[in-house]
N, CA, C and O of each residue as an XYZ file, in Angstrom:
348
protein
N     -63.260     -2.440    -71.560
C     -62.651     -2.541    -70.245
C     -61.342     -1.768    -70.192
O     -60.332     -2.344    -70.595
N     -61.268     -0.693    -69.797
C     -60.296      0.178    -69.535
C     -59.311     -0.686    -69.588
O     -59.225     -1.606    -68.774
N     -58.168     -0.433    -70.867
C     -56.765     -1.558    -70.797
C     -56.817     -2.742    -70.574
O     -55.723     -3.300    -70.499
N     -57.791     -3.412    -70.422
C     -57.768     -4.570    -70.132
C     -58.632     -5.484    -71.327
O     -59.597     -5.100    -71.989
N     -57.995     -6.719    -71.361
C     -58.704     -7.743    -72.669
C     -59.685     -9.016    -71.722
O     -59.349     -9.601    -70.692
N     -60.474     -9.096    -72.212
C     -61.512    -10.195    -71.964
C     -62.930     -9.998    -71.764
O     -63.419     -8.930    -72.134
N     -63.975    -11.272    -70.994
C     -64.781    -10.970    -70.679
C     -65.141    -11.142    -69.629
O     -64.215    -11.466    -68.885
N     -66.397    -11.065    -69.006
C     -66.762    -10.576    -67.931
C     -66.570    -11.585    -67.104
O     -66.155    -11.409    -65.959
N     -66.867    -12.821    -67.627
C     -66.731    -14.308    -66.530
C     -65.218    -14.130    -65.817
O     -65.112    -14.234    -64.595
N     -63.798    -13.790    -66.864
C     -62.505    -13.813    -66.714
C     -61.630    -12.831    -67.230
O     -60.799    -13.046    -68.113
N     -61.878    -11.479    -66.524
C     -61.028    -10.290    -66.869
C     -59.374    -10.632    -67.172
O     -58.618    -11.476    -66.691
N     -59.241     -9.889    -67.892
C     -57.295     -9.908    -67.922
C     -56.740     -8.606    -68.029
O     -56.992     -7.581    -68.662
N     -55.736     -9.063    -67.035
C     -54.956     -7.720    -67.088
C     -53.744     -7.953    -67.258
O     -53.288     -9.090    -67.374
N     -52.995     -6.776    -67.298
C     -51.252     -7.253    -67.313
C     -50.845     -6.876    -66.214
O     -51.512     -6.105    -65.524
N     -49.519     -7.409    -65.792
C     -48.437     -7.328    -64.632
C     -47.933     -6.306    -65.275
O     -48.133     -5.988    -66.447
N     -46.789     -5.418    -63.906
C     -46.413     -4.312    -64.426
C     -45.400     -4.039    -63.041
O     -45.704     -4.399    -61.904
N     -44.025     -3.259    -63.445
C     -43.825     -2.961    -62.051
C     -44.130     -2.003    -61.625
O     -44.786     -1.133    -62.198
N     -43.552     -1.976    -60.122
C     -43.743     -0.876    -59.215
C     -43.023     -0.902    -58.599
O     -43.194     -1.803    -57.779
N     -41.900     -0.212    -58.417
C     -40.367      0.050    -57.930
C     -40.068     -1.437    -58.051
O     -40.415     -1.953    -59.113
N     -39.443     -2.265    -57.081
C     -38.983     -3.360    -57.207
C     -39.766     -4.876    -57.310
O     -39.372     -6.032    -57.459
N     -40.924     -4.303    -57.167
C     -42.499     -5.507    -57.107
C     -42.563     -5.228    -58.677
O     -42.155     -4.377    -59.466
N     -43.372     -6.529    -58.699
C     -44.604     -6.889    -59.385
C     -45.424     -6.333    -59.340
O     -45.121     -5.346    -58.669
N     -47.028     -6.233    -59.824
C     -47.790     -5.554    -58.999
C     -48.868     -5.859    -60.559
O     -48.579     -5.905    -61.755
N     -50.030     -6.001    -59.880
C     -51.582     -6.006    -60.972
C     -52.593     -4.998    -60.455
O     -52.950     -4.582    -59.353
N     -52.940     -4.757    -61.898
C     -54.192     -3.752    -61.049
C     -55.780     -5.260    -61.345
O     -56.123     -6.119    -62.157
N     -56.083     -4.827    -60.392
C     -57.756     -5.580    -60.015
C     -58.791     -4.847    -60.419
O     -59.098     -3.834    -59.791
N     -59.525     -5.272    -61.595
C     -60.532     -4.601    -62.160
C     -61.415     -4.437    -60.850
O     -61.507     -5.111    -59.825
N     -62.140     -3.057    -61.375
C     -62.814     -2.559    -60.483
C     -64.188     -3.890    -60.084
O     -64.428     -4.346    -58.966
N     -64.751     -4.176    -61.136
C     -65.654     -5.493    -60.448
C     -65.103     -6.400    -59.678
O     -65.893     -6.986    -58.939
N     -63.941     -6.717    -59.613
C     -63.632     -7.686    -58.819
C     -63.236     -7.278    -57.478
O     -63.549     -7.992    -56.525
N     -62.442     -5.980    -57.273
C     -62.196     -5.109    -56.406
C     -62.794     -5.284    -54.746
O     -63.967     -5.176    -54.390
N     -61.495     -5.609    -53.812
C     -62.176     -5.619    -52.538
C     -63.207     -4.495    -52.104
O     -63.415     -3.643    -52.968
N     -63.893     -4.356    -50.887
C     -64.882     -3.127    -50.489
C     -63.873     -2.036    -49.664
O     -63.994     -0.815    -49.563
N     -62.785     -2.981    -49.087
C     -61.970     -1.510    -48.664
C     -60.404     -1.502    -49.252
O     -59.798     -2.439    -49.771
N     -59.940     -0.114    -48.993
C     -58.381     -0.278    -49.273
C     -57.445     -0.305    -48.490
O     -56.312     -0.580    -48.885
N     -57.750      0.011    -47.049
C     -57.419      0.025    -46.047
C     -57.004     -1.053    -45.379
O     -56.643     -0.869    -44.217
N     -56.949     -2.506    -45.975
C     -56.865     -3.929    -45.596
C     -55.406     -4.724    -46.155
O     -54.971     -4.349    -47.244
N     -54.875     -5.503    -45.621
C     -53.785     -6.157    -45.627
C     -54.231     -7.083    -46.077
O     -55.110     -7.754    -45.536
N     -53.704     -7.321    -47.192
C     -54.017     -9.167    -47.982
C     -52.533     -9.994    -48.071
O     -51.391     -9.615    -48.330
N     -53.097    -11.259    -47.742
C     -51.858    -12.264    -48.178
C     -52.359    -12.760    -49.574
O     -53.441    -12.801    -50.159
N     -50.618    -13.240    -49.924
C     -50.510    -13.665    -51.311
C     -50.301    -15.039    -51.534
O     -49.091    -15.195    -51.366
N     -50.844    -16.189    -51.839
C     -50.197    -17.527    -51.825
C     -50.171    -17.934    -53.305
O     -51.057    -17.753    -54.141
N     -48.830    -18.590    -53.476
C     -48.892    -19.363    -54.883
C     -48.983    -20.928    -54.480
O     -48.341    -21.716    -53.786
N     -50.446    -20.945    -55.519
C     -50.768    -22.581    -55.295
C     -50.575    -22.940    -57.218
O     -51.264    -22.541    -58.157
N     -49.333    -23.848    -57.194
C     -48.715    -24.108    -58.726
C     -48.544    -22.942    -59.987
O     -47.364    -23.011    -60.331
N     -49.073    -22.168    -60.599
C     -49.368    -21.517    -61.395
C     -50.223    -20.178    -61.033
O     -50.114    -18.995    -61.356
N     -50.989    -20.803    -60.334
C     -51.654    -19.217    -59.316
C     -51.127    -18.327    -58.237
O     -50.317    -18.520    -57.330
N     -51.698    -17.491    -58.538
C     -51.405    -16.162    -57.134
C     -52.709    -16.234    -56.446
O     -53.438    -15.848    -57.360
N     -53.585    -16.497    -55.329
C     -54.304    -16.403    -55.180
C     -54.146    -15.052    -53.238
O     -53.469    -14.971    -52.213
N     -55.207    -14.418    -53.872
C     -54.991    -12.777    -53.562
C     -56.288    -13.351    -52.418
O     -57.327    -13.871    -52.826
N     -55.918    -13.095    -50.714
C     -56.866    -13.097    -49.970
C     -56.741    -11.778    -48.772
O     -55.738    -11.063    -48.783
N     -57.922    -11.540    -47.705
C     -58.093    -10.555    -47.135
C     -56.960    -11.349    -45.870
O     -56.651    -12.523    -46.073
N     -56.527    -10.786    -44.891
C     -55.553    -10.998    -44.171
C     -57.121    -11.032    -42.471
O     -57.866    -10.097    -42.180
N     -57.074    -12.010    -41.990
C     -57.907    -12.387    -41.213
C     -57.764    -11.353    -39.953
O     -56.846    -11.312    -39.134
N     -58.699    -10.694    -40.014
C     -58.208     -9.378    -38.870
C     -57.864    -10.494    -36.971
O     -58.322    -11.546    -36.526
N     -56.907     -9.512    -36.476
C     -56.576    -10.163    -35.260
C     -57.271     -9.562    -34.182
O     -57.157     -8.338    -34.115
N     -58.107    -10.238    -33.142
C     -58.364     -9.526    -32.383
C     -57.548     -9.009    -30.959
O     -58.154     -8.715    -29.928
N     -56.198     -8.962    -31.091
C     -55.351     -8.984    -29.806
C     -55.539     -7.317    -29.192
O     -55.669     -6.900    -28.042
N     -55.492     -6.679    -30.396
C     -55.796     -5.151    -30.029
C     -57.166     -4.393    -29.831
O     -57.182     -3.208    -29.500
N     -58.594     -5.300    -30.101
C     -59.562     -5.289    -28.988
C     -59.235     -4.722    -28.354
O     -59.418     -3.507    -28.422
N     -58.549     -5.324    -27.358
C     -58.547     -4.571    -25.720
C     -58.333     -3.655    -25.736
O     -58.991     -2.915    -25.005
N     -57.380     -3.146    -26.491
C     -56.800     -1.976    -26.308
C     -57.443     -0.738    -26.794
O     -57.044      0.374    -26.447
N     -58.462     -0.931    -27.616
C     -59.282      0.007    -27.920
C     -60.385      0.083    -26.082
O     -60.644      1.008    -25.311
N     -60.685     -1.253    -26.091
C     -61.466     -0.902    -24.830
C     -61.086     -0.392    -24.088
O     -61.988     -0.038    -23.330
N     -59.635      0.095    -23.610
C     -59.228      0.733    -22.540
C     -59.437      1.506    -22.605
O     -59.668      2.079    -21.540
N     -59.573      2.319    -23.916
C     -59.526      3.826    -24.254
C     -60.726      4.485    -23.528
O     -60.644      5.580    -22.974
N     -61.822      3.743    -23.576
C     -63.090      4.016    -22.521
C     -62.621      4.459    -21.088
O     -61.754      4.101    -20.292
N     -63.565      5.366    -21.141
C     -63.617      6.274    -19.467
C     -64.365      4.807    -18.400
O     -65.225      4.010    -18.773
N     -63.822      4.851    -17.341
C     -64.543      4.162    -15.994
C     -65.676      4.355    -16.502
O     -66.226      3.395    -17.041
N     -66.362      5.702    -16.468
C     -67.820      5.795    -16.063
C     -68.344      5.743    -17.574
O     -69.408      6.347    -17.706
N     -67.838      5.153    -18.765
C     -68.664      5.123    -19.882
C     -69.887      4.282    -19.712
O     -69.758      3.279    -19.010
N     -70.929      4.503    -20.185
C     -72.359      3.811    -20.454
C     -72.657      4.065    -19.044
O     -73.656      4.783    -19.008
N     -72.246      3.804    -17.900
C     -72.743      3.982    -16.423
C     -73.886      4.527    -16.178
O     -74.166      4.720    -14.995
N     -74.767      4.885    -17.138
C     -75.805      5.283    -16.701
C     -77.076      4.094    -17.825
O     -78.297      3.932    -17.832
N     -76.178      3.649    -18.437
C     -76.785      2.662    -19.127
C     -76.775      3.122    -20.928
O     -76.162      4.062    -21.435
N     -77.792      1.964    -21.713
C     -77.755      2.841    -22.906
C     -79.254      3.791    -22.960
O     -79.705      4.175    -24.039
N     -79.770      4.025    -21.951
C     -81.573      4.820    -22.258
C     -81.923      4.135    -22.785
O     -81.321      3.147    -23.205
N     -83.652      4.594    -23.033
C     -84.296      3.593    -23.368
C     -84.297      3.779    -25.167
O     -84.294      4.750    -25.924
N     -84.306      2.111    -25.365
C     -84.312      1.634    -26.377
C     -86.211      1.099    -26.994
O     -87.034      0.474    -26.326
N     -86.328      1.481    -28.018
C     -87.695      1.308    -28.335
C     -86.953      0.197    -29.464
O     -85.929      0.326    -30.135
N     -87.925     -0.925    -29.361
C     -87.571     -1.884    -30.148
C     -88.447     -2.314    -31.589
O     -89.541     -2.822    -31.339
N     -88.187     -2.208    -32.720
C     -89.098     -2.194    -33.738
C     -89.839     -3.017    -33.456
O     -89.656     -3.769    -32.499
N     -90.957     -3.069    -34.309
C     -92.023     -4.295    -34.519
C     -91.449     -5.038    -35.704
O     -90.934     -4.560    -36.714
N     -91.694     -6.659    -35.285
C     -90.792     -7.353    -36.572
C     -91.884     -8.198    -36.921
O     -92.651     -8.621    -36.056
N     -91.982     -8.419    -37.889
C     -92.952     -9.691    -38.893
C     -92.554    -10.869    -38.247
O     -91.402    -11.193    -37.961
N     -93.771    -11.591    -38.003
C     -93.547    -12.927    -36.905
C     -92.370    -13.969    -38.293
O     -92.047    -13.899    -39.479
N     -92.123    -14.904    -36.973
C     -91.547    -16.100    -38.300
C     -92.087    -17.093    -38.932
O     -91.442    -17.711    -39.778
């Protein structure tokens, strides 16, 4: 495991800084799917526990505005709908 000691159930890594932080690197298996995301940090006794930051939807709208009046206005065409295996 690249620099890192353990096994697979419970990777370890070390702390390290980064300018005035703390900072860990997250083995790649454990690794969120994007990097582009804001996580909060909570310490519960002895832990850091590392979560995704619950996206807000207030700025929705504001993407919807970006739409023209006449977007879709003619509808979406026709849609052919697969055939699905009964239930």
């Amino acid at each position: 495991m690249d620099g890192m000691r353990g096994t697979a159930a419970m990777p370890i890594t070390k702390v390290f800084r980064n300018g005035n932080s703390q900072a860990v690197r997250i083995p790649a298996d454990l690794a969120f799917d994007r990097n582009d995301m804001d996580v909060e940090i909570e310490r519960v006794g002895d832990e850091l526990r590392i979560r995704p930051v619950a996206r807000r939807l207030d700025k929705v709208l504001d993407k919807f505005s970006a739409f023209s009046p006449d977007f879709m206005a003619e509808g979406r065409g026709e849609n052919i709908e697969a055939e699905r295996d009964p239930l």
